[in-house]
N, C-alpha and C positions, 0 to 999 in steps of 0.2 A: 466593506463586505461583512456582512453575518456569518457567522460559521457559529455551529454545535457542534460539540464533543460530546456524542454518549460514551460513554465510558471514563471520562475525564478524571473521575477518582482515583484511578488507577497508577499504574506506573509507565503505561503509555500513553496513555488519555494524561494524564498529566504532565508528560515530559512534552509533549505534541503543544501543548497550550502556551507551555510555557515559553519552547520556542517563537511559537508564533505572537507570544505579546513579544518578541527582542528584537521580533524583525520589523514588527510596526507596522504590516499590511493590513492586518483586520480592524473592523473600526469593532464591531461586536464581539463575544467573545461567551457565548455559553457553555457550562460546565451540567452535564447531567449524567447522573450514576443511580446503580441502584439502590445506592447508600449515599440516599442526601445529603448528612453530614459530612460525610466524606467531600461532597460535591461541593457544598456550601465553606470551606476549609480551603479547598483548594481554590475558591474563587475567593476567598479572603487576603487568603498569601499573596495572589498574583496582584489583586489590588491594591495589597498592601506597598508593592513594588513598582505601580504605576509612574509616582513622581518621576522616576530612572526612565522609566521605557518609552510608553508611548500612551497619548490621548485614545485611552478605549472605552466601553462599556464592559466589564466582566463581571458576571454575575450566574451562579446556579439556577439552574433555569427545568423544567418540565418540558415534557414530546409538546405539547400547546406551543411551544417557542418555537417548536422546529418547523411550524407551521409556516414561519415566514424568514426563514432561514436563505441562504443562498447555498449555502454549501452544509452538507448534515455528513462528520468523519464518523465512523462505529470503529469504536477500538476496545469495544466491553466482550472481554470470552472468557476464557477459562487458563487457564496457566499450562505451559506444554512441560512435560516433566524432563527430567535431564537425557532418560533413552529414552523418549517416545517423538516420532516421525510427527510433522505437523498435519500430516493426511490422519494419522490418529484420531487428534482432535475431533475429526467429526462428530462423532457419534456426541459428544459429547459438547459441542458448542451448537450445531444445528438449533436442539430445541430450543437455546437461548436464544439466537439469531432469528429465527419467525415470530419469535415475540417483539424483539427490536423492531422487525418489520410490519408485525400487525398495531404496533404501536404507534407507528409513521403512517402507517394506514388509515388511522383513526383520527390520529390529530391534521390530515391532510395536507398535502405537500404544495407547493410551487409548481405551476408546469415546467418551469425555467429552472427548479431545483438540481441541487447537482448530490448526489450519495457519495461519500468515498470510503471504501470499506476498507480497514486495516487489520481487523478479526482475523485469526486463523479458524483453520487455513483457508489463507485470501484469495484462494483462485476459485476454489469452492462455495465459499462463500458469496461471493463477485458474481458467478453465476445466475445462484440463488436466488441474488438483488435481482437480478435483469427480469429473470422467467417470474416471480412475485410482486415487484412493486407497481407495476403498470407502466413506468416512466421509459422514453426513448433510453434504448442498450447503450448510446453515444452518450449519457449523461449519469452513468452511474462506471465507475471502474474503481478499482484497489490497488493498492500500495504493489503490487506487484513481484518484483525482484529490484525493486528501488532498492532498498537497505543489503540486499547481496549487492548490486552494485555498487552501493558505496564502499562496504568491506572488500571487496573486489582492488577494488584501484587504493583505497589506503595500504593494503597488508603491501599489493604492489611497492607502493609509494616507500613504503618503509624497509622495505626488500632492499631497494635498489638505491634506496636515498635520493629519491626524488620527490620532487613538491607536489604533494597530493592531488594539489586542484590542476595542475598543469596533465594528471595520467586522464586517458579517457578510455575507458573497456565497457562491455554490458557483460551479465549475466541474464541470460532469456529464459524462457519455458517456466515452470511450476516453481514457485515458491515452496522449495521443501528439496525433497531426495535427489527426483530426475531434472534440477536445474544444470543449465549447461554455459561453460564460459565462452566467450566472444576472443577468440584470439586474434581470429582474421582482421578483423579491423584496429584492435587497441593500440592508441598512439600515446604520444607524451608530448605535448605542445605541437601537436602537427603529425609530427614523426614516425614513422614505424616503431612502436612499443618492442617490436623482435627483431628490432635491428641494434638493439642495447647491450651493452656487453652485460654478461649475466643471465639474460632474457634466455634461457636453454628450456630442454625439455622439461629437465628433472627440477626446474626451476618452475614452469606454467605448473605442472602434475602438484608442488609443495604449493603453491598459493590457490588453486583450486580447491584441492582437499583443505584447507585450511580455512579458505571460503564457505563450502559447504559447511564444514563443522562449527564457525562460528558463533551459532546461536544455540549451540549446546552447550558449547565451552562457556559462552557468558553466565548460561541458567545455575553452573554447576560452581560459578566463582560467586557471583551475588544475587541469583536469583529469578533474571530476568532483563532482556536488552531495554534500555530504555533514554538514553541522549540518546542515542544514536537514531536509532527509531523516529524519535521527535523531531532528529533534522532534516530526515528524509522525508515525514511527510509535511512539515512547511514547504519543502521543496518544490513538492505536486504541488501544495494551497498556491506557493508564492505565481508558481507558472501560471495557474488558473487566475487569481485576483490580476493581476499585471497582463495577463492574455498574452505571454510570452510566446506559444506556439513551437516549442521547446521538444526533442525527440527525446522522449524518455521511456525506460521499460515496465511501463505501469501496466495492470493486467485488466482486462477486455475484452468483452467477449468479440470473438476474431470469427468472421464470414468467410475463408475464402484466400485468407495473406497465407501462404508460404503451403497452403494446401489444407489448413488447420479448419476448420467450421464447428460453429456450436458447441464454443465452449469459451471461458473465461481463460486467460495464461497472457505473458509476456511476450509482445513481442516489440519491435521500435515504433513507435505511438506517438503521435502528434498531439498533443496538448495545449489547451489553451480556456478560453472563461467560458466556450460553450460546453467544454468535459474533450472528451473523445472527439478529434476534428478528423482522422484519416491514420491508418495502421500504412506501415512504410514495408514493402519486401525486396529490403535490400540482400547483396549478393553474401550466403557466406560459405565459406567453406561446405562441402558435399558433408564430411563426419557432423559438420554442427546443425546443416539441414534435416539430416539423419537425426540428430539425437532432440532435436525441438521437437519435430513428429512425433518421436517416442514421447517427450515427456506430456504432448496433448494426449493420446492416447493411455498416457497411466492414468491421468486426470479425468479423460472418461471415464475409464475402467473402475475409479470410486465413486465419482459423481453417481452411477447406476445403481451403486449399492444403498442410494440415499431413500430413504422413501417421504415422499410430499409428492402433493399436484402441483405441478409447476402453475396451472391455471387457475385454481380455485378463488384466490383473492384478488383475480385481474376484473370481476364484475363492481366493484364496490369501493374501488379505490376514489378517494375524493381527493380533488385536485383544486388547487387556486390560483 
């Protein structure tokens, strides 16, 4: 599998790459920034680590590459600052983000191509992709509430002293403020997750909040999340390379599941090598069906404030 990384200079574009030479799924591996050296640096190191890892092609690469790419991650934006809401962001990663995409535009895509946007804010921007690049909505989605879910079930995990990989929880809705946790379902190897001794009110309320706040808390120790980041979107890559078919809470633009239309957000999403196979509306709790509404509705409610034509570059997109 070919994958590009626009932003790969970076500290998530770089943590993202690197994971994914460890796993060993990608045979290709481009690195593109808007700071080539940077780009070219970073596809140094990772080759320089090849012998260890795995049989790849890594190398800094130009939008011309992404031409024949299979999978093209955007994790190129702007830094969110220690108080500022990832919905912030906009105003202020948009006009970089239409350039990414008039730039994909131009070097032409894949029909089969797959986009996976990890830029803040991702639901926003996930949209953006959909209504902009001309490609089926099924074949472009973002990082989601992947990385709250991962922090979701470790903080769990560490709460309670239990084995990380064995908790299973989601966090759904908008990547940012009005995200909401999954209690109703969350287990720990099978089990009811709130059937644990510990598992109390005042116990979900401390890991939620702790949840939410986690990517302020990282910005404000070093700067900016970034292993963690990078695991979680190997995550999505590995499902999609391996066609695992996998329910995960990656963000998509949703038709119609849980009442939500016409807009990008989290919900439990079948994944696999074609992008987006089928959005799942399973049963949750009344307060958590309540509070997923809400947080699509916040997400309109900025989305509106955005100004671009959704159609303007749907005449002229080149496709291969």
């Amino acid at each position: 599998m070919k994958i590009a990384i626009i932003g790969g200079g970076g500290r998530v574009g770089s943590c993202a790459a690197f994971a994914l030479q460890c796993s060993g799924i990608v045979k290709d591996l481009i690195i593109l920034d808007a700071n080539q050296s940077a780009a070219e640096g970073e596809a140094l190191d990772l080759l320089h680590g090849a012998a260890y890892c795995a049989d790849q092609n890594i190398f800094a690469g130009t939008y011309a590459d992404c031409a024949h790419a299979d999978l093209i991650c955007i994790t190129a934006g702007l830094r969110r600052k220690p108080d500022e809401s990832r919905l912030d962001l906009i105003n202020r990663n948009v006009g970089l983000f239409n350039g990414i995409l008039d730039s994909l535009r131009q070097a032409g895509l894949r029909k089969d191509a797959l986009v996976f946007v990890v830029s803040n804010p991702v639901d926003i921007l996930t949209q953006l992709a959909v209504e902009r690049l001309g490609l089926p909505a099924s074949q472009i989605l973002g990082l989601g509430t992947m990385l709250d879910t991962s922090r979701f079930c470790s903080l769990i995990a560490a709460e309670l002293k239990l084995p990380a990989t064995q908790v299973r929880a989601m966090i759904l809705g908008e990547h940012g403020d009005s995200m909401l946790p999954v209690w109703s379902s969350a287990t720990v190897d099978g089990f009811p997750l709130l059937k644990f001794p510990g598992a109390t009110a005042a116990f979900q309320s401390k890991i939620f909040e702790r949840t939410q706040k986690s990517g302020a808390e990282v910005i404000s120790r070093k700067g900016g999340a970034g292993w963690a980041v990078g695991v979680a979107i190997r995550e999505v890559i590995e499902c999609i390379a391996l066609d695992k078919q996998r329910v995960l809470p990656v963000s998509s633009q949703i038709n119609g599941t849980y009442g939500i239309r016409n807009i990008s957000i989290s919900v439990p999403t079948v994944v696999g090598r074609a992008g987006i196979l089928n959005h799942l509306e399973l049963e949750l709790w009344p307060k958590e069906l309540q509070a997923l509404q809400s947080s699509a509705q916040a997400l309109k409610t900025t989305r509106a404030k955005i100004k671009y034509s959704p159609r303007s570059l749907h005449d002229d997109v080149v496709m291969r």
